[in-house]
C-alpha positions as CSV (number, residue, x, y, z in Angstrom):
1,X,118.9,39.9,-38.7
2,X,116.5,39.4,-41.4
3,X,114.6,42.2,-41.0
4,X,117.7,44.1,-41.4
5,X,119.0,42.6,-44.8
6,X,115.7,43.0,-46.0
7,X,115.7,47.0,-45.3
8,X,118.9,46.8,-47.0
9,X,118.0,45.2,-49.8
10,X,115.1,47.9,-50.3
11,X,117.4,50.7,-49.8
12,X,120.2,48.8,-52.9
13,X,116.8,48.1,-54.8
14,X,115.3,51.8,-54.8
15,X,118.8,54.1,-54.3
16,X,120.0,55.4,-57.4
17,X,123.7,53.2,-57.6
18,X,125.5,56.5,-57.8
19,X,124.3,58.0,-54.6
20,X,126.8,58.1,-51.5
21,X,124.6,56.3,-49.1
22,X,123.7,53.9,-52.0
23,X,127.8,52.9,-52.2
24,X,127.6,52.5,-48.8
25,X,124.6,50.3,-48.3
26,X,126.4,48.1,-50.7
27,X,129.2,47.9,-48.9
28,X,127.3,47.4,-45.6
29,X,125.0,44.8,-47.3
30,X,128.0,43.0,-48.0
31,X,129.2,43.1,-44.6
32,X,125.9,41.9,-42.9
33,X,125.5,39.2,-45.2
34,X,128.5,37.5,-44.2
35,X,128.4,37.9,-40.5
36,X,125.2,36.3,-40.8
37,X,127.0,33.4,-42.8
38,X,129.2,33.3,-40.1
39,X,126.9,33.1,-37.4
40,X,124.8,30.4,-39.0
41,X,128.1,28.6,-39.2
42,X,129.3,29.1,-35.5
43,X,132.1,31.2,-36.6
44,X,131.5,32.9,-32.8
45,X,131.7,31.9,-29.8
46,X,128.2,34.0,-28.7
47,X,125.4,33.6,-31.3
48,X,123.3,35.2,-29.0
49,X,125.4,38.2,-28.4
50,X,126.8,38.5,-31.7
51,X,123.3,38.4,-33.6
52,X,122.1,41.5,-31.1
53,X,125.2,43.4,-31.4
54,X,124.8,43.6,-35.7
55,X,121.3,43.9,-35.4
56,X,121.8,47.2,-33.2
57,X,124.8,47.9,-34.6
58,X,122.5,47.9,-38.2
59,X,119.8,49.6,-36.4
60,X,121.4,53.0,-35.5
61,X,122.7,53.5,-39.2
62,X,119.0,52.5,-40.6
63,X,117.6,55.0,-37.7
64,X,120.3,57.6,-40.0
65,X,118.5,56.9,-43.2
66,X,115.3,57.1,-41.6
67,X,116.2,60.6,-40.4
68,X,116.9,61.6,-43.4
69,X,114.3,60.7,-45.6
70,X,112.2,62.1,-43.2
71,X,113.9,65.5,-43.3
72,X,115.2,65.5,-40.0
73,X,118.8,65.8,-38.3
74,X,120.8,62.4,-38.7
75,X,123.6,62.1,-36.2
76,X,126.4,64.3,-36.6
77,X,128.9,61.7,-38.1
78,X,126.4,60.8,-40.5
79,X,125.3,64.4,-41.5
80,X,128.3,64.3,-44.4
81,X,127.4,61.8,-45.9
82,X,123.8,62.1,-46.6
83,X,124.9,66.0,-47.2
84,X,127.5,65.1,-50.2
85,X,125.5,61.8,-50.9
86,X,124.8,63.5,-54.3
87,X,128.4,65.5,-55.1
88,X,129.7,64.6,-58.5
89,X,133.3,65.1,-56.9
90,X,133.5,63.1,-54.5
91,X,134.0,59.4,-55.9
92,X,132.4,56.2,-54.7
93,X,135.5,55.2,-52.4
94,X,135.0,57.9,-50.5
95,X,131.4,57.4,-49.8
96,X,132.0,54.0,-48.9
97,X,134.8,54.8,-46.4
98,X,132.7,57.8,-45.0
99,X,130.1,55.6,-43.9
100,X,132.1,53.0,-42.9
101,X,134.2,56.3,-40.4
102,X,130.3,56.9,-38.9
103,X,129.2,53.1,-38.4
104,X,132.4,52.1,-37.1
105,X,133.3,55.3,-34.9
106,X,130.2,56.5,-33.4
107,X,127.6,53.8,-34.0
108,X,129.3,51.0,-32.9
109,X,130.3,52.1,-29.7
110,X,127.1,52.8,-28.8
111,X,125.3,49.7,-30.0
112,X,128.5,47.6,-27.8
113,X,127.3,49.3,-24.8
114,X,123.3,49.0,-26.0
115,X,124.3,44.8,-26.1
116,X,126.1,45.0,-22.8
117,X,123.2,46.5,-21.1
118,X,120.1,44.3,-23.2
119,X,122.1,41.4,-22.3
120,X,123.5,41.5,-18.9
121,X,127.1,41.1,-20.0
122,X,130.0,42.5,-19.7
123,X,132.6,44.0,-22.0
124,X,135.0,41.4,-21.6
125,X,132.5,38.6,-22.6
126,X,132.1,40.7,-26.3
127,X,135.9,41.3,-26.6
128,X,136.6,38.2,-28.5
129,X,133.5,38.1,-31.0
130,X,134.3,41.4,-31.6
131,X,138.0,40.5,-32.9
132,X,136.6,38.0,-35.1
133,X,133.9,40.6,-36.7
134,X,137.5,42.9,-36.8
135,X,139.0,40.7,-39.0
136,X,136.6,40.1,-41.4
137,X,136.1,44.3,-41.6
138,X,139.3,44.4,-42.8
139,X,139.5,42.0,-45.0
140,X,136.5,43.9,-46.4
141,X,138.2,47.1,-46.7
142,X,141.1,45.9,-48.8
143,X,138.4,44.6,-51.1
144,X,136.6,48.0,-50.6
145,X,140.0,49.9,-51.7
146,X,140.6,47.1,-54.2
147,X,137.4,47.8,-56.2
148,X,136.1,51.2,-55.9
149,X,139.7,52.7,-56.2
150,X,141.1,54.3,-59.5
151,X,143.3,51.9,-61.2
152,X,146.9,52.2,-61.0
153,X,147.4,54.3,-64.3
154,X,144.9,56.6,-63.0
155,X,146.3,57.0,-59.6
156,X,149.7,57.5,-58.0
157,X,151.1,59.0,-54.7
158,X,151.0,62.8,-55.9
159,X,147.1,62.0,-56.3
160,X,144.9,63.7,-53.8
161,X,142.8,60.7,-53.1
162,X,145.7,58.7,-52.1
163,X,146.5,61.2,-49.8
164,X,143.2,61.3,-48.6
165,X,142.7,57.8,-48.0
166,X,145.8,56.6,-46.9
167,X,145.1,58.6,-43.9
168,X,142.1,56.7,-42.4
169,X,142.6,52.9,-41.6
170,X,139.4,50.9,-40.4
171,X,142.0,48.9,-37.8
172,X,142.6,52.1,-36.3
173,X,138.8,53.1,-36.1
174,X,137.8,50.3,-34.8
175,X,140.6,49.8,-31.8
176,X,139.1,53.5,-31.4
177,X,135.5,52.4,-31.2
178,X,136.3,49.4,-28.4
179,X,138.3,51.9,-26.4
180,X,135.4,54.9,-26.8
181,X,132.9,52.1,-25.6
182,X,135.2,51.0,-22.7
183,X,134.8,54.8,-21.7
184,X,131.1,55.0,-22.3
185,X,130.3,51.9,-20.2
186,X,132.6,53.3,-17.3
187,X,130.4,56.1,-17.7
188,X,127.1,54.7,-17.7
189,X,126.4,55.1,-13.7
190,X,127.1,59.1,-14.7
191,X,124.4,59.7,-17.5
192,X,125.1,63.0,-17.8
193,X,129.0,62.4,-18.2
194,X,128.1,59.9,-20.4
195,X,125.3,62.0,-22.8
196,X,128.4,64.7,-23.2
197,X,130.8,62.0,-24.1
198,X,128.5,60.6,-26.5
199,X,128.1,64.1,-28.2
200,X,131.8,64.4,-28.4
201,X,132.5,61.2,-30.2
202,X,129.6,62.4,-32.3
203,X,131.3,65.2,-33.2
204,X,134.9,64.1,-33.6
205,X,133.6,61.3,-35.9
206,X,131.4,63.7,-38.1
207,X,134.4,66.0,-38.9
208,X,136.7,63.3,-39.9
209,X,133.6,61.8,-42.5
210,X,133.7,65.2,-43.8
211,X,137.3,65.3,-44.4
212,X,137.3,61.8,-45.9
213,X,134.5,63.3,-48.6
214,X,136.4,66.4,-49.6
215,X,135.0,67.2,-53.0
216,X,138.5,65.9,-55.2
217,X,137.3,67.2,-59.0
């Protein structure tokens, strides 16, 4: 896990604070920070499991960045984000929620069934770790909303961005994300079932980060 706060650091060190992926990494950096609090202090009932499952989890959005900065194709649910990272209409909420929709949706699935498989287990034996990381996501976001949102003289229910954002809930995404990795490791006997399904959530992910960063004005 250090290795990964320390690549995240870089990136908060080096990224302009404006840039999309910048807001994110913040936001991320945040995030990992106090899971690894919480592990040191036996908040779960798996360190072992819960320290792979971030460091994966962290691994498939750094792979992103790598992607990139190295000109080629991120995944398709990050694509958006590193596509508007720079657009002076989106605003930093957006960015932040974007990358949280990618991580979340597509990423974590996939590093859930990566742990399952690294470690022997089985999905049951992550199911309550996972709850607990829940929780503290959430608490997160309404501190994410809280901060990076307009104030309330600057924003009210005929605003776009309230629109926007009132229609994406990370509690939602993330019940979405155990039940796509439910399906993925049902899959996993049927690679080719399971490649296709991968591509799918991909997909479905990338088009609702690009909704979320609709350029506002």
């Amino acid at each position: 896990m250090d290795g990964v706060l320390d690549r995240m650091r870089g990136l908060a060190a080096h990224l302009p604070p404006r840039d999309g992926v910048a807001v994110f990494n913040r936001v991320y950096l945040t995030v990992t920070e106090e899971v690894g609090r919480r592990v040191a202090a036996g908040a779960f009932r798996d360190r072992t499991a819960t320290t792979a499952l971030d460091v994966l989890f962290a691994g498939r959005y750094l792979t992103a960045v790598d992607e990139a900065a190295a000109g080629r194709r991120p995944p398709a649910c990050w694509r958006p984000l590193f596509q508007l990272r720079g657009h002076p209409a989106v605003r930093p909420v957006q960015f932040a929620l974007a990358g949280i929709n990618a991580h979340i949706g597509h990423d974590l699935p996939l590093a859930l069934a990566d742990t399952c498989r690294d470690l022997g287990a089985e999905p049951h034996e992550l199911e309550a770790d996972f709850h607990r990381i829940g929780e503290l996501l959430v608490s997160l976001e309404e501190r994410i909303r809280e901060t990076l949102m307009p104030g309330p003289d600057l924003l009210d229910v005929a605003d776009p961005l309230t629109h926007l954002l009132g229609s994406w809930t990370l509690e939602a995404a993330r019940a979405a994300a155990w039940a796509a990795f439910r399906a993925l490791w049902a899959l996993r006997e049927r690679p080719d079932v399971e490649a296709e399904f991968e591509d799918r959530i991909d997909a479905s992910v990338g088009m609702v980060g690009r909704c979320l960063l609709t350029p506002l004005g």
